[in-house]
LUMMI-901222 format. One record per residue (C-alpha): x, y, z. Coordinates in steps of 0.25 Angstrom, whole numbers, plus 5000, padded with zeros to 4 digits. Layout:
N
XYZ;...
This chain:
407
500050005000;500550144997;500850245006;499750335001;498750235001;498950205015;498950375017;497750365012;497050245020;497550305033;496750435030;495450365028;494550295040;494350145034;493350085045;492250025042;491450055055;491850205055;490850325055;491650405049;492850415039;494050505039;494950555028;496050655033;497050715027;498250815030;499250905025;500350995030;501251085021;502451135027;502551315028;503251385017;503951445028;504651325031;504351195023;505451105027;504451095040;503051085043;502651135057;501351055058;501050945061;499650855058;498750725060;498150635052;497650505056;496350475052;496450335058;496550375073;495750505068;496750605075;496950735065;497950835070;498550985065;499751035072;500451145070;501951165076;502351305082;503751335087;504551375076;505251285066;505651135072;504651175085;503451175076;503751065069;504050975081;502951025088;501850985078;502550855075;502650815090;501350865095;500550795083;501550665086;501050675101;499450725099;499450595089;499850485098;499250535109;497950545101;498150405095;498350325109;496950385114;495950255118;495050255106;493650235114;493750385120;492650445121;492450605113;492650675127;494050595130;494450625115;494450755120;495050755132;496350675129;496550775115;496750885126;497750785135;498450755123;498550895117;499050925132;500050815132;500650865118;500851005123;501650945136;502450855126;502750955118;503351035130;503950895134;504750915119;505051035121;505651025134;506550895127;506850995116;507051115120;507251185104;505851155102;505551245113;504151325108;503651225099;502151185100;501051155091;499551185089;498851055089;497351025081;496950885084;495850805078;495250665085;494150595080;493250535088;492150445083;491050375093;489550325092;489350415103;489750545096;490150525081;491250565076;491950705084;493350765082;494150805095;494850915091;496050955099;496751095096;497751185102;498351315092;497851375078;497851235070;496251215068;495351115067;494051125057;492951045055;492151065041;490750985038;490250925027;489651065023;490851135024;490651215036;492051235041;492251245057;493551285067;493451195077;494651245085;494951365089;496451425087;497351445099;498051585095;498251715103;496751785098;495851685097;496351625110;496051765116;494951785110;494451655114;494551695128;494151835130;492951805119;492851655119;492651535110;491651605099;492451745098;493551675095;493151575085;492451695078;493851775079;494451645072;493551625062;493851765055;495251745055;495051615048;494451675038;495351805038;495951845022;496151985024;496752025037;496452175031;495152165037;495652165052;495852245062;497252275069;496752175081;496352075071;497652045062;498352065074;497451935080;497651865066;498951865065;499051835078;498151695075;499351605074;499951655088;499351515095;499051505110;498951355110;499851235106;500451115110;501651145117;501151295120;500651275133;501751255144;501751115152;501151215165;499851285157;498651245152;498751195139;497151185133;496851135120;495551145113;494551025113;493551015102;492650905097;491750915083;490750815081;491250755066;490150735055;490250675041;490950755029;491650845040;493050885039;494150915050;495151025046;496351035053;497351145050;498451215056;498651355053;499351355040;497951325034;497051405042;497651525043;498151515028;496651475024;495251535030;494251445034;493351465024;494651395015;494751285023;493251265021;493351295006;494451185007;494151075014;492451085008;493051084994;494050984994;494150834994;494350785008;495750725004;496250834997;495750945008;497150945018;497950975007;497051085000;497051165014;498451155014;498851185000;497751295001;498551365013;499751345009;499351424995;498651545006;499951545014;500751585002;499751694996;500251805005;498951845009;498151875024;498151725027;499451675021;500351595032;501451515028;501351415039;501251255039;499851215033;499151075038;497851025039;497050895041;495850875036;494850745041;493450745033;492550645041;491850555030;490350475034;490450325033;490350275018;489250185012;489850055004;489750154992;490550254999;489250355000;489150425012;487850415018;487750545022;487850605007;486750535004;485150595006;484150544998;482650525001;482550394993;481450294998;482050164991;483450135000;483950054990;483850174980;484550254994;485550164993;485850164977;485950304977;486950304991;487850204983;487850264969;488250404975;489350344983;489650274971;489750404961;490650474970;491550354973;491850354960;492050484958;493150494970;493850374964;493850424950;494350554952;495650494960;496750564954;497850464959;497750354969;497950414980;496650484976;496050364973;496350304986;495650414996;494450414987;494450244989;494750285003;493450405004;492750284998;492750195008;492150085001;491750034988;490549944985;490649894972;490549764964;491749714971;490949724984;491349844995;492749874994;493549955005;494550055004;495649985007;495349854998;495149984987;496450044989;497149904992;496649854979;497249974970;498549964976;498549824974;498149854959;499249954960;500249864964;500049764954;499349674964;497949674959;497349704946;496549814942;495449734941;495549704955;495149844959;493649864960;492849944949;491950004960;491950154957;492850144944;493750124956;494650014948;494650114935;495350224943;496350134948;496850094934;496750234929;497450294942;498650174941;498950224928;499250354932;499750324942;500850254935;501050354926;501350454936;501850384948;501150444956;500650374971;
């Protein structure tokens, strides 16, 4: 098996008995200011459905150690938690583990004393599925890197709320909603022409944090915030450090990640604020650019239809049910036959699900197994179901692909 295929199978939930379905995907482009390194730092595991953005602060090798370390320590803490906990104890050991990470990064530190001032902001994602409360995201933050959710009608939300020197204070002597509101128009800010002295003297100070892991001394109160947000299907989780979001407004990002396949949406907010941080204009940062991006799929029919997508007040079932399968159908074959290479192929295979064809119901792992098999010289071509003009593609996609090379 290929590297890429396996990428690919590791980004997708393949049970059976799931609710739900993820597909995540991630990317992270170094600054222009110095792209030998990359100062951030990110999850993506899809399989124990922990989703991070971190973003290093400290300068030079202090940033990069401190996002690396803290994301290395968040992770196998997360991953060792017991996998019966309920929504509430989720919660509860997110706020002990970004508290351990903040002393173990002091604990570095004190071993290393040339990292002195590094930290990290920290936005972490846990998902948390139960019969008693559906699906939920336990969302962790400390510093500017953000955490969206948008829904299947493209209504984008901030879930968290940024730890810098105004919204911090505005957030105490106003509270929660006056600061939110204060956040909201610098996120969609393109002309800071429009401000008073106050207010660009508050937006450029927005990147001057007041949290992070390793900012709060081993003696003070360190405090990260605890949200949670009751998952539906179609919604996307958007996390970003601030290389997108202050490069890109909201409305962007909604733009974005509404109009843009979910495997391609990562990379199109990143390339789209790296093109923003070098136009020279209001909201142009050169800074490192990362996002992660989770889209929450419903749980597929045989014919890889989402129940959901389908409402029709038809009397006779088995006519409910023809119609369900030949949707599917149409636009299963549609994704495989606009696969561009095989690596394309294989997400759609992999967005699928499964085929039920004349071969029977086929999973996506057989699929994919199949073509590489074929690929390989294994299995012949016609040992690759028709299903979907599935075994069409692959004979047209191997011939390229030989041409070129490529995959």
């Amino acid at each position: 098996m290929s590297e890429k295929l396996q990428e690919i199978r590791n980004a997708f939930e393949d049970k059976e008995d799931q609710e739900a379905r993820l597909f995540a995907t991630s990317e992270s482009l170094a600054s222009d200011k110095h792209p030998e390194r990359n100062e951030d730092a990110f999850i993506n595991d899809a399989e124990k459905k922990i989703f991070a953005v971190l973003d290093g602060v400290g300068g030079h090798t202090a940033g990069e150690v401190a996002s690396r370390e803290n994301r290395n320590f968040i992770l196998q803490k997360i991953e060792a938690l017991a996998p019966d906990l309920t929504l509430d104890q989720v919660k509860e050991e997110m706020a002990k583990i970004l508290a351990e990470a903040n002393q173990n990064s002091y604990k570095l530190v004190a071993e290393n004393p040339t990292l002195h001032g590094m930290a990290s902001t920290a936005s972490l994602v846990k998902l948390l599925e139960t019969q008693e409360d559906g699906l939920n995201a336990v969302i962790g933050n400390v510093g500017d890197s953000r955490v969206y959710v948008q829904s299947a009608s493209g209504e984008l939300r901030q879930i968290t709320l940024d730890d810098n020197i105004y919204f911090s204070t505005v957030l105490r002597d106003e509270g929660e909603e006056a600061a939110r509101k204060e956040q909201k128009k610098f996120a969609e800010l393109t002309d800071i022409s429009s401000l008073t002295e106050a207010e660009l003297k508050n937006y450029k100070n927005r990147n001057v944090i007041t949290g992070a892991i390793g900012g709060a001394t081993p003696d003070t109160a360190f405090e990260p915030h605890i949200y949670t947000v009751k998952l539906n299907n179609g919604d996307k989780i958007i996390i970003t450090s601030d290389g997108v979001h202050d490069n890109l407004t909201d409305s962007e990002i909604q733009e974005i990640a509404l109009n843009t396949p979910p495997e391609e949406i990562s990379k199109k907010l990143a390339e789209a604020a790296q093109a923003r941080s070098r136009e020279g204009v209001d909201r142009s940062k050169k800074d490192d650019i990362t996002s992660v991006v989770i889209s929450i799929e419903g749980k597929k029919t045989e014919a890889g239809a989402d129940n959901q997508n389908i409402e029709t007040k038809v009397e006779d079932q088995e006519q409910v049910a023809e119609i369900q399968v030949e949707s599917g159908d149409a636009r299963n074959r549609e994704s495989i036959q606009s696969a561009k290479n095989f690596e394309e192929l294989y997400r759609a295979i992999y967005s699928i699900g499964e085929i039920t064809g004349a071969e029977g119901s086929i999973s996506a792992d057989e699929m994919t197994s199949m073509i590489e098999q074929y690929r390989t010289g294994t299995l012949v071509i016609e040992d690759v179901p028709e299903t979907n003009g599935l075994r069409s593609r692959v004979e047209d996609l191997d011939k390229i692909d030989k041409l070129r090379g490529e995959f």
